[in-house]
C-alpha positions in Angstrom: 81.4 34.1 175.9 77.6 33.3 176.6 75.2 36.4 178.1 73.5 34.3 180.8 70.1 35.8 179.1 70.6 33.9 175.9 70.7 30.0 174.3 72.4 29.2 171.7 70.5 27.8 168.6 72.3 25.5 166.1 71.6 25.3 162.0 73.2 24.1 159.4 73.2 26.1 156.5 74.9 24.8 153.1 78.3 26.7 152.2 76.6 29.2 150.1 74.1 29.8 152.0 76.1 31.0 154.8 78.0 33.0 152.6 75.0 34.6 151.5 74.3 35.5 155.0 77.8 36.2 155.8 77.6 38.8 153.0 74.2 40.0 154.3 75.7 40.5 157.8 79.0 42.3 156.5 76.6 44.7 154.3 74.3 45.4 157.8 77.4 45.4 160.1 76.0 42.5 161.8 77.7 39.4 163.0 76.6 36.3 161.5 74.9 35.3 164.5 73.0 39.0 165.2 72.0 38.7 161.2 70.4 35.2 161.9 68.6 36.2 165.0 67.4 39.6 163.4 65.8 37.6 160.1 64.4 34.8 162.0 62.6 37.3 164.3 61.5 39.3 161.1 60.2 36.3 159.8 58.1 35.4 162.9 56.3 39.2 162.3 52.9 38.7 161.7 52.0 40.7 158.9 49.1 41.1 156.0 50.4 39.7 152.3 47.9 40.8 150.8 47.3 44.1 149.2 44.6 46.1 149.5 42.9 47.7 146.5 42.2 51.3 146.0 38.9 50.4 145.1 36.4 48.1 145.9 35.1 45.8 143.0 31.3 47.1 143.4 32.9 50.6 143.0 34.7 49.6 139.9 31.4 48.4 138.7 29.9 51.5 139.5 32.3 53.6 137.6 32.0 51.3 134.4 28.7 51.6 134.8 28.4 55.3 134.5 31.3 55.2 131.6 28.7 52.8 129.9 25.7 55.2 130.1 28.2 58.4 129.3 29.2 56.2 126.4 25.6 55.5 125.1 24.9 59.0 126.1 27.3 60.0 123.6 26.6 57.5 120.9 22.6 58.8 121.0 24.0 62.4 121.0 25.8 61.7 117.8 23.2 59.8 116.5 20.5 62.5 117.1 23.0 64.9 115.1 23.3 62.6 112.0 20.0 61.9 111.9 19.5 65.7 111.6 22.0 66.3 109.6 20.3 63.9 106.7 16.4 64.7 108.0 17.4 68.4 106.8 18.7 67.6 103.3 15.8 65.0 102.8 13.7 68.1 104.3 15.0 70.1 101.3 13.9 67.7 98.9 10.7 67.1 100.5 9.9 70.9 100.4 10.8 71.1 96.6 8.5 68.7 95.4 5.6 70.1 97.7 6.4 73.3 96.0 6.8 71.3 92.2 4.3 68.7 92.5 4.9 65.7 89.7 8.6 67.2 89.8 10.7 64.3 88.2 13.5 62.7 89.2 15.9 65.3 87.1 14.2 67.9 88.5 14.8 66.7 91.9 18.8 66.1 90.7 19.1 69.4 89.6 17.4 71.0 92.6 20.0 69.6 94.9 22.8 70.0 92.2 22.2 73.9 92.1 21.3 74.6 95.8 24.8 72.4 96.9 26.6 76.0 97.6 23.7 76.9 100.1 23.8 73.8 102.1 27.5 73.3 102.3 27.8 77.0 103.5 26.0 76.0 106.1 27.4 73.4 107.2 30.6 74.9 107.0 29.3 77.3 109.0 28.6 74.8 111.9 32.1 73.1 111.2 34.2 76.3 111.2 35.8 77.0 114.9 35.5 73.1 115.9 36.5 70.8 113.4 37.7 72.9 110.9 39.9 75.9 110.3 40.0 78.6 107.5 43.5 80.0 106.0 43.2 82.2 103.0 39.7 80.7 101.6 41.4 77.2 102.5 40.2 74.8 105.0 41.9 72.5 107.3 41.0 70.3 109.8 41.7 71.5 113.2 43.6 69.7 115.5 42.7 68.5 118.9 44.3 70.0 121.7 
């Protein structure tokens, strides 16, 4: 029985592919022929592929950017603190032989030699609390987190 509103369209699907769409149509509770009319119109839908990105590529630029310069921020920071680190034991040795003028190169060994305690107090001073930890006069390195 035909509705007077409707025409009848013809394909001619392969055997499996109509019992794909038989199988499609069961699973919806669709006839055959409601399944066929409701895919063809869903593929007629104008819609947008494509997917938009969460951000643009000049703002990804951006934000590498300003990773870069934290980066090199950083790297200068560390750099700066090395630097001090060694400028303050050659800053030692430089005072000792203002103080002993013509001191030799023994003298100069044995000045650092002796005053090691002193300078590696201190710097376990600065370590103590962020990279390291102290149990019982032992030290260990502190974990992150």
């Amino acid at each position: 029985m035909s509705d007077p509103d409707t025409q009848a369209a013809m394909t001619y699907p392969t055997e499996s592919q109509y019992e794909g769409w038989k199988d499609d149509a069961d699973e919806m509770d669709m006839s055959v022929s409601e399944w066929i009319q409701a895919m063809v119109e869903a593929g007629r839908k104008k819609f947008d592929a494509g997917v938009e990105p969460d951000e643009t590529l000049q703002e990804v630029r951006k934000h590498r950017n300003d990773l870069k310069e934290e980066l090199d921020h950083a790297r200068d920071r560390i750099q700066d603190l090395e630097n001090q680190l060694h400028h303050g034991e050659q800053q030692a040795i430089r005072e000792f032989v203002r103080e002993n003028p013509g001191a030799t190169f023994d003298d100069i060994t044995r000045y650092v030699v002796d005053t090691v305690p002193q300078r590696v107090n201190r710097h376990l001073d600065e370590l103590e609390g962020d990279a390291l930890y102290v149990d019982e006069d032992e030290y260990y390195p502190k974990e992150d987190g």
